[in-house]
N, C-alpha and C positions, 0 to 999 in steps of 0.2 A: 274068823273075823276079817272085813275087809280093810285093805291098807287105808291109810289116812288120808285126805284127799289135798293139794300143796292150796294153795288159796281159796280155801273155801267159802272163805265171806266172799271174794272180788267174784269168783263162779257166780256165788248167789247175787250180787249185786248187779253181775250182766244182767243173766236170767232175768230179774227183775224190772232193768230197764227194757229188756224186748218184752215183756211179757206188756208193761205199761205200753209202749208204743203201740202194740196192736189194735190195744183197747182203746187208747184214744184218739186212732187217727178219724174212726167216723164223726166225731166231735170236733176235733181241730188237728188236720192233716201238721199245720205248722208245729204243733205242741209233738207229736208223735217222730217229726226229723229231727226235733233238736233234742229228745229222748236217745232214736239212733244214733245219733251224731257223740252225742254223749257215750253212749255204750260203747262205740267203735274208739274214741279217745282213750276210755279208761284202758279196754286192752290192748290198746298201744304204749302205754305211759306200765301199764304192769306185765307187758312183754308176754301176753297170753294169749293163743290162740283162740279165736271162736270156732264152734264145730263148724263142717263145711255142709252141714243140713241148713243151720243160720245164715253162713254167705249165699248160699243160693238165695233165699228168701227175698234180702234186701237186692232194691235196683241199686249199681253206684253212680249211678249218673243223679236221681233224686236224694236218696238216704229214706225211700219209703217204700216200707213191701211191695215186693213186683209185681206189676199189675193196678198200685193204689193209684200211682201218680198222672192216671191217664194218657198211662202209654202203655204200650202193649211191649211186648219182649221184639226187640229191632231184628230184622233178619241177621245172619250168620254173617262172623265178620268174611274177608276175601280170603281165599289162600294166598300165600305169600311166595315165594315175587308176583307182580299181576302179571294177567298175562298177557302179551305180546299185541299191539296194537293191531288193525286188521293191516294187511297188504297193500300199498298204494294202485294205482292202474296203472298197466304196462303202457308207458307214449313210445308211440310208433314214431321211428328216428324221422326226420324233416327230410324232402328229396331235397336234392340241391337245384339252385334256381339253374333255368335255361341258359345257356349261352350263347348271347347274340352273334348272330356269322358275320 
């Protein structure tokens, strides 16, 4: 028999809230982020991981499935440090002016 699982309701009550969100962002995107929004609260507040199959899913810039919010997945962030500005041009030193005889 498998072990007991430690919050089992609050699992099911994410569960629940993503599962809603899916379903109702083609009806109303708005209703579907404050669903997420909501799921992401509760496991903050009951100290519970979401799997990390769920954080992919969601954008964090929107709080709606990637992809939903009309925007597409932004290029890769930069590596870090950037890097090195380009080169300035070499100035060729100034001749010195003439000296009158």
């Amino acid at each position: 028999m498998a072990a007991p699982v430690k919050d089992r309701e609050a699992l099911q009550r994410l569960n629940f809230l993503f599962q809603a969100a899916h379903w109702s962002l083609p009806v109303s995107p708005a209703l579907s982020r404050f669903l997420l929004r909501t799921q992401r609260a509760a496991a903050q507040r009951l100290v519970l991981r979401m799997a990390p199959s769920i954080k992919r899913r969601l954008c964090r810039r929107c709080l709606l499935p990637a992809g939903a919010g009309g925007r597409e997945p932004g290029p890769a962030p930069r590596a870090w440090p950037a890097p090195p500005p380009p080169a300035l041009p070499q100035l060729r030193p100034q001749e010195a002016p003439p000296v009158p005889p």
